[in-house]
N, C-alpha and C positions, 0 to 999 in steps of 0.2 A: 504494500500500500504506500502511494506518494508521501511526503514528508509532508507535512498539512503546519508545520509550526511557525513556517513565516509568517503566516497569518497573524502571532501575534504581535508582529514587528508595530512601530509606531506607526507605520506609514501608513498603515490603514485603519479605515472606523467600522463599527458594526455593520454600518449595511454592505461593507465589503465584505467582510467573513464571512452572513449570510451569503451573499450575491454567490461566495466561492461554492461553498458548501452544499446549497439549493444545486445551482451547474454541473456538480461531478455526480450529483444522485442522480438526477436528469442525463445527464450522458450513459451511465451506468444502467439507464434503464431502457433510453431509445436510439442509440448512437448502433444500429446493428444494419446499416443500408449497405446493398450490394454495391460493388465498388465495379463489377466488370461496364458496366458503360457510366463512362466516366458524368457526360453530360447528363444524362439521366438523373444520376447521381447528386451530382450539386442542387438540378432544381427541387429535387426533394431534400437534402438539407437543409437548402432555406426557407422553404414550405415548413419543414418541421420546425425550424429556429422558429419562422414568423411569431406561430402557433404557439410555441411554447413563449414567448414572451422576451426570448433574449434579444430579438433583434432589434430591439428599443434603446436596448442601449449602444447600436451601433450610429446612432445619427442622432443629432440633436434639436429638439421639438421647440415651437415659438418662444423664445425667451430663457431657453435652458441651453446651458453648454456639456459639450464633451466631457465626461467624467474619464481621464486617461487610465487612472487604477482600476475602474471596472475593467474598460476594455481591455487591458494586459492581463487582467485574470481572469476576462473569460476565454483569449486568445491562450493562453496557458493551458486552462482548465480542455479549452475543446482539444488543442495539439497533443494534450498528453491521452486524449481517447483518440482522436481519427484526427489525421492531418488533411483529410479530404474538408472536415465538418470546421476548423479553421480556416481554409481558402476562403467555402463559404461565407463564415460570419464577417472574416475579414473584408471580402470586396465589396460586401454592402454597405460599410464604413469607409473605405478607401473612397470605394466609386460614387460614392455621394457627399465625399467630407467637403469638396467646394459649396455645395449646396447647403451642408449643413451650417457652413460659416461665413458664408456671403452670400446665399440663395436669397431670390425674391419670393411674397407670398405665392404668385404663382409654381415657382419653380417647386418650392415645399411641399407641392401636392404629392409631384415625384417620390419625395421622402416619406412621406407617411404608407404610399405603398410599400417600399425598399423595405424600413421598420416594418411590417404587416408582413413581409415574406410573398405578397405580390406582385413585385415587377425584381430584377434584377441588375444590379448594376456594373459598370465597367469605368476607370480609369484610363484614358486614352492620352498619354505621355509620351512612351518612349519612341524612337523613330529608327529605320534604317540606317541612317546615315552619322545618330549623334549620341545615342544611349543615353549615359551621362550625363552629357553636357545640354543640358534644356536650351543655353543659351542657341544652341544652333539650330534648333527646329525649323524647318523649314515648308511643314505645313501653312498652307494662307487660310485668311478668311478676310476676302476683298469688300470691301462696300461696296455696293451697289442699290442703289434707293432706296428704301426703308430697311433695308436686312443685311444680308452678307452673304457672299458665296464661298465655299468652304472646298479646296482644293489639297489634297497629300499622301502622305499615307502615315501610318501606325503599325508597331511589331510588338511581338510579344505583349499581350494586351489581354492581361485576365479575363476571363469570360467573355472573351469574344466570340463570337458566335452563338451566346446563348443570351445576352443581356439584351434588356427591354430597352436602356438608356445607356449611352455613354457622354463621359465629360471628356472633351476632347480640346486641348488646347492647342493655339493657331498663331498664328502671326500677321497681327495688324497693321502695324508699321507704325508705328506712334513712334516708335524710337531705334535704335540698331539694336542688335541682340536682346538679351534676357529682360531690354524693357520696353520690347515690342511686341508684346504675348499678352493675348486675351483667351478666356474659358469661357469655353459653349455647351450647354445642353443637347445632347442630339438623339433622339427618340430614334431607334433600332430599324421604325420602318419609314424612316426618311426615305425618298429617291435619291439614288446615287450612291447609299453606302455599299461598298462591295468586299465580301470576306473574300480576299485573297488567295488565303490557304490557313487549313486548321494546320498548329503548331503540335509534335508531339514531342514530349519529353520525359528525363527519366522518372521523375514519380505525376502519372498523370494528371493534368489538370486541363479544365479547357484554357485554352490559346488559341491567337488570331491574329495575322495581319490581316487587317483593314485596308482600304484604299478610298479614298472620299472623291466622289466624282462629278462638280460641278454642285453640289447638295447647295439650293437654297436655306438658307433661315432664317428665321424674323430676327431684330434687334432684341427681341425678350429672350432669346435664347443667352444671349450671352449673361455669365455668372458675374457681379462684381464689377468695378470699373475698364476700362478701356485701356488697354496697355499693362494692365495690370496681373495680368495672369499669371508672371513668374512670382509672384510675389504669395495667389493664390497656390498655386503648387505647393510652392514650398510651408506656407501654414500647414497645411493640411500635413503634409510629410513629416511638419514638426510636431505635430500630434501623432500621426500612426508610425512612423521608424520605432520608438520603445517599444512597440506591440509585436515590432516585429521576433525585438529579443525575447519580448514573452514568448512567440510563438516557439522559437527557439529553446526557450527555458523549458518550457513545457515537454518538446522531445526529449530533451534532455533527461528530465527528471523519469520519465517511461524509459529511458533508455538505464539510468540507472538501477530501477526497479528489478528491470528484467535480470539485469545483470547482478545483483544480491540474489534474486532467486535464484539463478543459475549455480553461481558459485558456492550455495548453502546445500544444494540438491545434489551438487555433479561431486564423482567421487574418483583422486586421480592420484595414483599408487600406495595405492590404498587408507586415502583418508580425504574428510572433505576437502575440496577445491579451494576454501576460503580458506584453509587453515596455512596455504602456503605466504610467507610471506611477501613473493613478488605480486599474488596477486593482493591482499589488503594494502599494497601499496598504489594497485592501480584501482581499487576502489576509495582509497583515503582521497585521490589526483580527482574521479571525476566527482565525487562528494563538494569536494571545495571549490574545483568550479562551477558547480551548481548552484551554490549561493553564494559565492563572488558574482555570480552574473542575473542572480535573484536583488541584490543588494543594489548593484546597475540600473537594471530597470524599474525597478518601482522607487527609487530616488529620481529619476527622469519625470516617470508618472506622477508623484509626489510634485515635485517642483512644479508643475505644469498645473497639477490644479491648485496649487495654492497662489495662481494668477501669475507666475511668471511668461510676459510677453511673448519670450523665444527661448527653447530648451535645444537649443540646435548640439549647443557641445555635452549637453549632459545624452539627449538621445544618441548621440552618433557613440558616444563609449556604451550606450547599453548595448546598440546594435552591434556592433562591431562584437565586444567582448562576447555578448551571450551567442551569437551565430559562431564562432571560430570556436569560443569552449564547446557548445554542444557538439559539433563537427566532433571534438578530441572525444568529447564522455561516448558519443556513438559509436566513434571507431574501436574504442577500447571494450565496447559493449561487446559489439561485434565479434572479436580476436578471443575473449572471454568464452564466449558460445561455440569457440573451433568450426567448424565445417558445417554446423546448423545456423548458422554467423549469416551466412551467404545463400541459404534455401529460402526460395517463395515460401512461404506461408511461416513465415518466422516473423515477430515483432521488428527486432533489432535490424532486418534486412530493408523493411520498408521504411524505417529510420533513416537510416542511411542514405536511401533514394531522396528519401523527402528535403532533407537537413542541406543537401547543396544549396539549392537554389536559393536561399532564405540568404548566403552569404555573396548573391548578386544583388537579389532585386532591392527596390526603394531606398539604392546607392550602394555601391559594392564597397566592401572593405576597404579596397586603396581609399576611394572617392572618401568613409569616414576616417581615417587617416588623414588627409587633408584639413575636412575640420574641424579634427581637434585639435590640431597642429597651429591652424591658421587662431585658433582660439586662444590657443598658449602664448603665440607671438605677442595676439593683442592685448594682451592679459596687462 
């Protein structure tokens, strides 16, 4: 059974320990969705989140904000039952955080669906040509009379080809690079939008390049001011990057689990597993990274709600630390379990598959490396 004591850290109040507590009984109890078709898959996570009530706290309702320690505990809490049922909860938070922090009442209708587990949403960021670097996007969205025409394309883009709605950021031209980006609203059966090609990879998820082909939109589509989109992005990332350590945290801790059961159970010349001591040396290793990277993020979360403007250097170390520890506690999970390590239907194998990507996306290790570096300099 996961280690439940950080809960009683400072950082959090009652109705976190609830929130945690309620979430793993509730996964424990409905978290058993076939995973072979993957799309399938998701829309019924978030059907089942809607219903169950958690996806409320993935977006926030007129007059209320993002509570970031929920969301890292419940991105935790889902990661460590199904990394499938985290994508989930995740990109209805991600794919809608412009809306939930600079949406109009219009645009808010979207979100109330999203929350409800009705419509699904998508993040539409990264590009072909720029990854990283937002500044260079090179999708448009030209003016032209009352709306904008919206011209480029989009890669590796969560839930693309299943989402109802994507927020898709463009280049206006207000300014040269990263401050000539505005965010649009764009409903899934626009004309023009085109899935390119579904993405597959090693732990599946749906994926999509996009391709936007001449797509009219009104001026209501757009999220927030004019030219201002890099600025929207990046809010939004400074709220969901900690979650992402949660989500990482969260492997982590299943990956640990597996691994004391194993080495309690397994029995190797002739006495238990655990009693050697190379291995309690490489259970003491992923122990301590587990709450070194526990301590990480919800000091991120922590900070953030206690109204600090911009968490950018506290979130880039939880990201960073908790995605590269969990990598180490998996792989050692893994090496621990020998040759059942590496078999389909083993915990620690789909760990493994899942735990990469988490050390690309919503800014790759180097990119936090930068800055917290850049943060140090200005210190």
């Amino acid at each position: 059974m996961a280690d439940r004591s950080f809960l009683n850290w400072p950082f959090f109040e009652d109705r976190h320990r609830e929130l945690a507590e309620g979430l793993d009984a509730w996964c424990a109890d409905h978290l058993h969705v076939d995973h072979s078709d993957t799309d399938a898959a998701c829309r019924s996570l978030v059907a089942m989140l809607g219903q169950g009530g958690w996806l409320t706290h993935s977006g926030a309702g007129e007059g209320e904000s993002l509570d970031v320690r929920s969301l890292c505990l419940i991105r935790e809490t889902l990661a460590r039952h199904d990394g499938l049922a985290d994508f989930a909860f995740a990109m209805q938070g991600l794919g809608m955080g412009a809306v939930s922090l600079f949406g109009t009442p219009e645009q808010r209708g979207w979100l109330d669906k999203t929350r409800a587990g009705r419509a699904i949403s998508a993040f539409a960021l990264t590009e072909p040509g720029s990854g990283s670097d937002v500044a260079r996007t090179a999708t448009t969205a030209v003016r032209d009379g009352d709306g904008f025409v919206l011209n480029g394309e989009k890669t590796y883009i969560s839930n693309g080809g299943i989402a109802d709605l994507y927020v898709v950021f463009a280049r206006t031209g207000e300014a040269p690079g990263a401050k000539g980006l505005s965010a649009f609203l764009l409903p899934a059966d626009t004309p023009g939008l085109e899935i390119v090609e579904r993405i597959e990879v090693i732990a599946p998820h749906p994926l999509a390049h996009l391709r936007f082909n001449d797509i009219r939109l009104p001026a209501s589509a757009m999220i927030g001011q004019p030219g201002r989109g890099f600025q929207v992005a990046m809010s939004v990332l400074d709220v969901f990057r900690s979650t992402v350590g949660a989500a990482a945290l969260g492997f982590a801790r299943r990956a640990l689990d597996e691994a004391l059961a194993r080495v309690k159970e397994r029995q190797l010349f002739g006495a238990p597993l655990h009693e050697l001591q190379m291995v309690q040396g490489h259970i003491a290793d992923m122990a301590l990274d587990v709450d070194a990277s526990a301590l990480l993020v919800y000091r991120a979360a922590w900070t953030k709600d206690m109204g600090a403007p911009r968490v950018s250097r506290e979130a880039a170390m939880a990201k960073l630390n908790a995605t590269e520890a969990a990598q180490r506690v998996i792989d050692t999970a893994l090496q621990l379990h020998g040759g059942d390590g590496v078999r389909k239907g083993f915990v620690v194998e789909s760990l493994y598959r899942e735990i990469r990507a988490l050390r690309i996306y919503e800014g790759a290790t180097d990119v936090q490396k930068v800055v917290i570096a850049r943060a140090a300099l200005d210190a």
